[in-house]
C-alpha positions in Angstrom: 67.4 80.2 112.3 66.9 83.0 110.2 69.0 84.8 107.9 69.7 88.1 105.5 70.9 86.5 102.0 71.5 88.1 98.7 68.5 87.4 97.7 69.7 88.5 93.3 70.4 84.3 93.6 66.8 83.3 94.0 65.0 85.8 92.0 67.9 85.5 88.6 67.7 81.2 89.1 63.8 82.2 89.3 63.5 84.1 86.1 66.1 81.1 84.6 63.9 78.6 85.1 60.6 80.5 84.0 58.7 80.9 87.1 57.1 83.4 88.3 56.3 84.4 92.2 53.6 83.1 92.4 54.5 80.0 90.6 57.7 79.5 93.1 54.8 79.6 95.7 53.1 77.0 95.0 56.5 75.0 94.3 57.2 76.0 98.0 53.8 75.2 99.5 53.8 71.6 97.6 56.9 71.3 100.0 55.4 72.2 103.1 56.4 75.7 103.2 54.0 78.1 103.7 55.0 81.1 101.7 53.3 83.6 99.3 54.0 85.5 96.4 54.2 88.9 98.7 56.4 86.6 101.0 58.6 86.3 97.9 58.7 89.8 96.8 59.5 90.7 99.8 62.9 88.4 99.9 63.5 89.6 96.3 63.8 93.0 97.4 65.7 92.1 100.5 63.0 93.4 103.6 62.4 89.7 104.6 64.5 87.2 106.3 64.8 83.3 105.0 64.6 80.8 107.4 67.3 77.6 107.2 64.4 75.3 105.7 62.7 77.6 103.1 66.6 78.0 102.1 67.0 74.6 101.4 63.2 74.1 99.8 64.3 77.5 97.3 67.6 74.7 96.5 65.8 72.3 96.0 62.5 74.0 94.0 65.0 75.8 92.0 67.5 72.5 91.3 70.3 74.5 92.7 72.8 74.5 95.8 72.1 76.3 98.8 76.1 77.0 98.4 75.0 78.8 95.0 72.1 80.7 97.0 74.7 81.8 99.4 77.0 82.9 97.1 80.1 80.5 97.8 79.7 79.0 94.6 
């Protein structure tokens, strides 16, 4: 499943915890996610979709709720 999020959630909890794109990454790919630093620019700026499983890796890399990347927190 894919969706459209807000994506202000994961770039602002991004720049919180000091990581850069390509940083966040390599974070994802230690997961299992194969994901670039383009791939994440691109969700920044809203012109790529999230799938359900990088959402919860971006939780879970970050150290937030995918209720807070969602907005309904």
């Amino acid at each position: 499943m894919s969706i459209l999020i807000e994506s202000d959630r994961i770039k602002e909890t991004r720049k919180l915890v000091d990581l850069s794109q390509a940083k966040l990454a390599a974070k994802m790919q230690l997961k299992g996610i194969s994901i670039t630093q383009k791939s994440i620019s691109r969700l920044e700026k809203g012109e790529r979709l999230i799938t359900d499983y990088e959402l919860i890796a971006f939780s879970e890399v970050l150290g937030v709720s995918v209720a807070y990347l969602l907005h309904l927190e």
